[in-house]
DRENTI-328904 format. One record per residue (C-alpha): x, y, z; residue number from 1. Coordinates in pm, 1 decimal. Layout:
+----------+----------+----------+-----+
!        u !        v !        w ! num !
+----------+----------+----------+-----+
!        X !        Y !        Z ! NUM !
...
+----------+----------+----------+-----+
//
This chain:
+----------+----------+----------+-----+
!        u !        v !        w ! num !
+----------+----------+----------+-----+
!      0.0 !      0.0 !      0.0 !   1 !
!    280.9 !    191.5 !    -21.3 !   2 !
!    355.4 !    539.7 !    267.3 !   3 !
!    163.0 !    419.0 !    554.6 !   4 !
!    108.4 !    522.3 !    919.6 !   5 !
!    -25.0 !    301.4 !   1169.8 !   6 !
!   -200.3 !    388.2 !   1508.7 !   7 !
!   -329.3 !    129.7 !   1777.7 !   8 !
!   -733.9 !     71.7 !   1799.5 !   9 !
!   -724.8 !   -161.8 !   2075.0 !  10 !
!   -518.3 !   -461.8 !   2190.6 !  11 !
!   -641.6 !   -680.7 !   1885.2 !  12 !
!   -713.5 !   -409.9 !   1593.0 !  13 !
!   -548.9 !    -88.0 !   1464.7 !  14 !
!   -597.4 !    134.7 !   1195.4 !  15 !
!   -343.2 !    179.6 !    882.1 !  16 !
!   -371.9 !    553.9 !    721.7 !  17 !
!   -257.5 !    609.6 !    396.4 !  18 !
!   -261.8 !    918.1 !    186.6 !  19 !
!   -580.7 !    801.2 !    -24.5 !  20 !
!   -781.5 !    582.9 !    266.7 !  21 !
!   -758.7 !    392.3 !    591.0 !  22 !
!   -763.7 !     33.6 !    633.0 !  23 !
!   -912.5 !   -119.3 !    951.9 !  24 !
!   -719.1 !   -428.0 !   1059.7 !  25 !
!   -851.4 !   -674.3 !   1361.9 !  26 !
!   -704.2 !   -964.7 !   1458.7 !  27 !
!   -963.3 !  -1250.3 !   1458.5 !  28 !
!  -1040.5 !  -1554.4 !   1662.7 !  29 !
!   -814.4 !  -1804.0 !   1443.4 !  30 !
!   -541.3 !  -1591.9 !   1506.0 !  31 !
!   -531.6 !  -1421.5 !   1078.8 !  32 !
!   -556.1 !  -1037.3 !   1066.8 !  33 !
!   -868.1 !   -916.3 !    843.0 !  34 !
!   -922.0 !   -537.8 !    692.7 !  35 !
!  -1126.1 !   -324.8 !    544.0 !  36 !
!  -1053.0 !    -33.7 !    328.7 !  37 !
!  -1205.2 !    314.3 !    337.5 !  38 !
!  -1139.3 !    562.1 !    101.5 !  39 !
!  -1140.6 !    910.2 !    196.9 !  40 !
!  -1444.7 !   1107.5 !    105.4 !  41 !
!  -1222.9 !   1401.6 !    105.8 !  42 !
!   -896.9 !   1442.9 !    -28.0 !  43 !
!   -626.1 !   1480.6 !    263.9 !  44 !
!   -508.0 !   1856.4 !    354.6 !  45 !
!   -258.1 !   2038.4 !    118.7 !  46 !
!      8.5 !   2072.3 !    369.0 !  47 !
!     29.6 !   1706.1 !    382.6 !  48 !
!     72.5 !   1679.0 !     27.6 !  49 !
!    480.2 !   1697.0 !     56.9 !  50 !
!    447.8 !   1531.8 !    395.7 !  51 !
!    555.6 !   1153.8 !    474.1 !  52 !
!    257.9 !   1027.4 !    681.0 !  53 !
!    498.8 !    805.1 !    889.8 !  54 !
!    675.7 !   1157.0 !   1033.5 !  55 !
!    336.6 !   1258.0 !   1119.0 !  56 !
!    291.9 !   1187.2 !   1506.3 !  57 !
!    -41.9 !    994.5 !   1672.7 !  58 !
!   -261.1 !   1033.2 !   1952.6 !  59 !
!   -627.9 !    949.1 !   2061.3 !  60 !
!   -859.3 !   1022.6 !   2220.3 !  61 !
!  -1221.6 !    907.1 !   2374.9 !  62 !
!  -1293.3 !   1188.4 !   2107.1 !  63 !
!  -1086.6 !   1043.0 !   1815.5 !  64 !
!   -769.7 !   1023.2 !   1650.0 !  65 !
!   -533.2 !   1266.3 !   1604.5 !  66 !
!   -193.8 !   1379.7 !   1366.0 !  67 !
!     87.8 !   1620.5 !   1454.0 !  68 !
!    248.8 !   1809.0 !   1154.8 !  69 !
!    657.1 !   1757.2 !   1224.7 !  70 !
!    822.5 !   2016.1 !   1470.3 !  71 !
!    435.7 !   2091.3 !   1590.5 !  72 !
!    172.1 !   2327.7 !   1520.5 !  73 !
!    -55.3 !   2207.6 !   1284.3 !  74 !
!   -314.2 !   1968.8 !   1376.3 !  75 !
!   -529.4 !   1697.4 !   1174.5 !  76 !
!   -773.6 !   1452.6 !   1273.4 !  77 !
!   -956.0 !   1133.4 !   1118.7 !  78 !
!  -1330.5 !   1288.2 !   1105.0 !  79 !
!  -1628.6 !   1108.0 !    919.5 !  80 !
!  -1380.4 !    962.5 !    699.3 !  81 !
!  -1180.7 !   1154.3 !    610.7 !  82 !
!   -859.5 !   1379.7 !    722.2 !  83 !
!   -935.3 !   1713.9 !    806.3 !  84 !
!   -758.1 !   1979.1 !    969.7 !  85 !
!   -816.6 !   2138.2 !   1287.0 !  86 !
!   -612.2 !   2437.6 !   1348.5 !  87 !
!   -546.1 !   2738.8 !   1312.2 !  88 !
!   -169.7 !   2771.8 !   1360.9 !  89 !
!    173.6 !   2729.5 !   1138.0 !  90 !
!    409.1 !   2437.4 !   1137.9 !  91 !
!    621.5 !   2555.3 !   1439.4 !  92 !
!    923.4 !   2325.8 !   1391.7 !  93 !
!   1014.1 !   2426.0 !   1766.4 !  94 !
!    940.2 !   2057.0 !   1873.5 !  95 !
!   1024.2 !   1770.8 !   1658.5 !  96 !
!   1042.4 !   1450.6 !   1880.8 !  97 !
!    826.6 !   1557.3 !   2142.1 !  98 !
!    627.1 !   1354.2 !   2318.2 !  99 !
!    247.8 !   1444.0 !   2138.7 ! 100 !
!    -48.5 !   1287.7 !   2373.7 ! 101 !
!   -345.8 !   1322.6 !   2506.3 ! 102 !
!   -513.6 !   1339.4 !   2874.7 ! 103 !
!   -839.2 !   1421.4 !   2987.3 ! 104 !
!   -933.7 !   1475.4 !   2630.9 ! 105 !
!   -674.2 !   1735.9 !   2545.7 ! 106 !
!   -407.3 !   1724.8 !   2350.6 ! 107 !
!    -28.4 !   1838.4 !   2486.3 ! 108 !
!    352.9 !   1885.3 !   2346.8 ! 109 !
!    606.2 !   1797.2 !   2551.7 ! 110 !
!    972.6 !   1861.9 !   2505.1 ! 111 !
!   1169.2 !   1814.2 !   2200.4 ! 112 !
!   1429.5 !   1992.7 !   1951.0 ! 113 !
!   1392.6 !   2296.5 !   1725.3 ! 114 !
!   1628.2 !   2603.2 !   1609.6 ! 115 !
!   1898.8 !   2516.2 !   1764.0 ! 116 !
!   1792.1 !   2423.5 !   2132.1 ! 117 !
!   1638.9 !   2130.7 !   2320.2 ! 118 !
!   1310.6 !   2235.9 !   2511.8 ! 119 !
!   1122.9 !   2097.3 !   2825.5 ! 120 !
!    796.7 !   2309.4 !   2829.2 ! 121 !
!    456.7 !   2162.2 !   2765.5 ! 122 !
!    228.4 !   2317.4 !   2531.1 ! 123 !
!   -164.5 !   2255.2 !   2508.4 ! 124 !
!   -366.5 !   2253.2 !   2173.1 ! 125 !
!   -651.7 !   2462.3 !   2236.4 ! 126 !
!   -968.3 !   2374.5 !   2035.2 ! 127 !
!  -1163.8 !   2695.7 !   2079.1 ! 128 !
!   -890.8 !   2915.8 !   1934.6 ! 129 !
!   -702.7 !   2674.5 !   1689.9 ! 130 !
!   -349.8 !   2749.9 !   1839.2 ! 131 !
!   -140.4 !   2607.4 !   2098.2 ! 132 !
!    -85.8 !   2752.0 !   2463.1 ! 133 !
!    237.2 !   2694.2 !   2661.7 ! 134 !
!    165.6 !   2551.1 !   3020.7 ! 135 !
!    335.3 !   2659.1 !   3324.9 ! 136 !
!    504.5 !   2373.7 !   3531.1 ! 137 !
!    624.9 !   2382.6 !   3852.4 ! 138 !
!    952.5 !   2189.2 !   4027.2 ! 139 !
!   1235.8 !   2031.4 !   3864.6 ! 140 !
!   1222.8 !   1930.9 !   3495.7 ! 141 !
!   1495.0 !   1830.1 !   3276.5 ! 142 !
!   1719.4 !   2122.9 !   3263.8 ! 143 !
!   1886.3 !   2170.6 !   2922.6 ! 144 !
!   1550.6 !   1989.0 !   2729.9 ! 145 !
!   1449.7 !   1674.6 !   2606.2 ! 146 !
!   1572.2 !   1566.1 !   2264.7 ! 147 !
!   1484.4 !   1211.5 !   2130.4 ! 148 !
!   1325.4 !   1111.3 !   2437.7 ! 149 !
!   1142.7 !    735.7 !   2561.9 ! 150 !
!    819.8 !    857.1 !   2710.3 ! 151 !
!    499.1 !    665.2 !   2875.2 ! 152 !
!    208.4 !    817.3 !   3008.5 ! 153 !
!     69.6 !    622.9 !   3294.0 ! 154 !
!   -229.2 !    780.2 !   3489.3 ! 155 !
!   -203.1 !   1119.9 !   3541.6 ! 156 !
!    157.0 !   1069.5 !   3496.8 ! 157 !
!    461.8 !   1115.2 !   3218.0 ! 158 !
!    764.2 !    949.4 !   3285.8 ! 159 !
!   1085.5 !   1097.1 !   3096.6 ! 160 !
!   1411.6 !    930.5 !   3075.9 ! 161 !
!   1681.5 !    824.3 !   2782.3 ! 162 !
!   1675.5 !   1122.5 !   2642.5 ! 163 !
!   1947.9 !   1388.9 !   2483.1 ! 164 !
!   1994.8 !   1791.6 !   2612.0 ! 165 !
!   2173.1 !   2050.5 !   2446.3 ! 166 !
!   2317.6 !   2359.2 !   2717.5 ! 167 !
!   2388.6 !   2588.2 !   2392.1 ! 168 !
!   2248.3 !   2609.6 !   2014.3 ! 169 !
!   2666.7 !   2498.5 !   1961.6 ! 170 !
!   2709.6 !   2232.8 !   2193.5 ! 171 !
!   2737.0 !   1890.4 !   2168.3 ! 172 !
!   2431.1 !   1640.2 !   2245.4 ! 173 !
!   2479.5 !   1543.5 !   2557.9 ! 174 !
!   2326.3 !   1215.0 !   2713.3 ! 175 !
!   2066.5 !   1260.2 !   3071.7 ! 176 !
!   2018.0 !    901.0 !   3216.0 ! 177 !
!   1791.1 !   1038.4 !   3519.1 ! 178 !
!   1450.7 !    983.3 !   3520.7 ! 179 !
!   1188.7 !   1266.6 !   3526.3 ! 180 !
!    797.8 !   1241.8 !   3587.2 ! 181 !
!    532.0 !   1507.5 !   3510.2 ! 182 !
!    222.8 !   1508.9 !   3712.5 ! 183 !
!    -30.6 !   1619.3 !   3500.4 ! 184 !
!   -294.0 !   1685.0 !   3755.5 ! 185 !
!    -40.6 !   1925.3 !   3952.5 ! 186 !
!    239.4 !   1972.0 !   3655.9 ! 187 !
!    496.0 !   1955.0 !   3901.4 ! 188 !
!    818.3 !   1764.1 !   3744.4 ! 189 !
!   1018.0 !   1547.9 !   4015.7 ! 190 !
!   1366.0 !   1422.9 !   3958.1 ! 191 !
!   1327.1 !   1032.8 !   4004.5 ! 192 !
!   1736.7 !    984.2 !   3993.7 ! 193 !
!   1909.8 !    752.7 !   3773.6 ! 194 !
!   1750.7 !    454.8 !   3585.3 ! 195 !
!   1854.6 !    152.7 !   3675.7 ! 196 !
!   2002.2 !    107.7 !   3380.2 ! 197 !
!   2012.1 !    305.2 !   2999.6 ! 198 !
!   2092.5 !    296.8 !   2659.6 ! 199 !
!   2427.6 !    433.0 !   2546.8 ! 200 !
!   2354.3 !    451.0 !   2184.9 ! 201 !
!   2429.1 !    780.5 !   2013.0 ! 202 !
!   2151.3 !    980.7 !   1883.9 ! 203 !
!   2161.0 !    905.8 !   1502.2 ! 204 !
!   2117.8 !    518.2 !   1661.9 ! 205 !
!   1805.8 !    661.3 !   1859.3 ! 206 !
!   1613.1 !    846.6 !   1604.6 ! 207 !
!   1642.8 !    527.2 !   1398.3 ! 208 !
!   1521.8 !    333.0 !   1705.9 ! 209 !
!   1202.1 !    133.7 !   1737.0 ! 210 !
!    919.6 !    199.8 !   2061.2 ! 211 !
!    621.1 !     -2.0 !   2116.5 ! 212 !
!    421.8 !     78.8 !   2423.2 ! 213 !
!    303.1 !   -185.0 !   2649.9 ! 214 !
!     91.0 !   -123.4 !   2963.5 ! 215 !
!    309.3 !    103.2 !   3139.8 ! 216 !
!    648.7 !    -39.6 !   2978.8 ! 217 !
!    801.6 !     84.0 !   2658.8 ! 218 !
!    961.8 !   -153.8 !   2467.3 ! 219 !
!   1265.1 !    -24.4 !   2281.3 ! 220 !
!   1438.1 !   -182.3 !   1960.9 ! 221 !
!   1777.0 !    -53.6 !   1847.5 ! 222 !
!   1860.1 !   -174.2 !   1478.5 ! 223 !
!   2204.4 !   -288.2 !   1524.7 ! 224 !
!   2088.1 !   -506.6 !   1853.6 ! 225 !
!   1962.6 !   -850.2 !   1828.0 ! 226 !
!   1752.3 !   -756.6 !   2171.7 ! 227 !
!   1532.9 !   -555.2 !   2282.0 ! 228 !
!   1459.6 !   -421.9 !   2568.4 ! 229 !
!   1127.7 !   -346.5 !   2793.5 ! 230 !
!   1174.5 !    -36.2 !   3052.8 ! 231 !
!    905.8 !      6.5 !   3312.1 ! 232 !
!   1027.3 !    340.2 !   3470.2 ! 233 !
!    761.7 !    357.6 !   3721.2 ! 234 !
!    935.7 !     77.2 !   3901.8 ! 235 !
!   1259.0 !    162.4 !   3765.9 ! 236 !
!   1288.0 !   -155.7 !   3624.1 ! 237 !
!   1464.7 !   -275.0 !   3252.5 ! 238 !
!   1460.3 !   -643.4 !   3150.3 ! 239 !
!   1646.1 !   -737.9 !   2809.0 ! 240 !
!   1470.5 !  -1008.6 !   2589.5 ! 241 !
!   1679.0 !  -1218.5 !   2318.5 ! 242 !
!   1527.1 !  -1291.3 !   1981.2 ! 243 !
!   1449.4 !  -1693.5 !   1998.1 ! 244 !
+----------+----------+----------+-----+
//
């Protein structure tokens, strides 16, 4: 089918965009995967036109599913089948690998890497006005930013860790192996301290890495590793798995 982007449905089904239609995939009883295709009844949004859908970034909702234009800003979602977007900003490029999510049926930024400096603010889509809002936080977050960051949201928590900061637009990326949460009913940060253990691939390995959530575990695929590895920050755990 050519460019695709997939995004989770449930445990047993997902959906598969592509730049014409979606495909609906379930897993059945017998254990075979079976899908139907939709075709858009609108075509997708000009400003994807140029746009790989698999640098798009995913999150949903109780209200639906949602797309991230790279670096932030613009916002689509999958409405009545088809694409549409929903704002009323500008692609930012201010926040490419941030963490996009959603919680309590809104939709947040966190972190990430634009013009020249890593950043560790949160910003809020708002749906009224179209644009996005940057949210004060309170305590101790990751001082120099989060750049190509593992994240999981668990509860009314995000937990931060393996990630990359920048002190200057000319320095050198430097790896943070501490762990960081994010209360999002108080936004307070808290310092956690060092994982138990951490990655030390460089970051051309990490942007090229592979993350599947699971529960509140992240598993994490490296391409030159014949392992992979599940990290459960929460209880600052990290097991390693061999392929069989």
């Amino acid at each position: 089918i050519g460019e695709y982007l997939i995004v989770k449905n449930d445990s047993t089904s997902f959906y598969t965009f592509t730049k014409k239609g979606a495909y609906f995939s379930k897993l059945n009883g017998s254990g075979r995967i079976i899908y139907d295709y939709v075709p858009y009844k609108n075509p997708i949004p000009k400003s994807l036109d140029r746009v790989s859908l698999n640098s798009l970034s995913t999150t949903r909702s109780s209200k639906g599913i949602y797309f991230l234009y790279p670096g932030g800003g613009i916002v689509y979602e999958y409405l009545k089948g088809s694409i549409v977007r929903i704002d009323d900003s500008f692609a930012h490029r201010n926040q490419f690998s941030g963490f996009f999510f959603s919680y309590n049926q809104e939709l947040y930024l966190l972190g990430g890497y634009g013009y020249w400096a890593t950043k560790s603010y949160l910003t809020k889509f708002n749906f009224q006005s179209g644009s996005w809002d940057r949210i004060e936080t309170y305590g101790s977050p990751p001082k120099h930013g989060i750049n190509q960051g593992s994240f999981i949201k668990d509860g009314n928590s995000v937990f931060v860790f393996d990630f990359f900061s920048k002190k200057t637009a000319s320095a050198v990326n430097e790896k943070n192996g501490s762990l960081f949460e994010l209360n999002l009913s108080t936004m307070n940060w808290n310092k956690k301290g060092m994982l138990l253990e951490f990655s030390e691939k460089g970051i051309e390995e990490k942007i090229m890495a592979a993350k599947i959530t699971k529960g509140d575990g992240l598993i994490v695929k490296y391409q030159s590793d014949d392992f992979f590895k599940i990290f459960t920050p929460k209880n600052n755990l990290v097991s390693t798995h061999k392929f069989e």
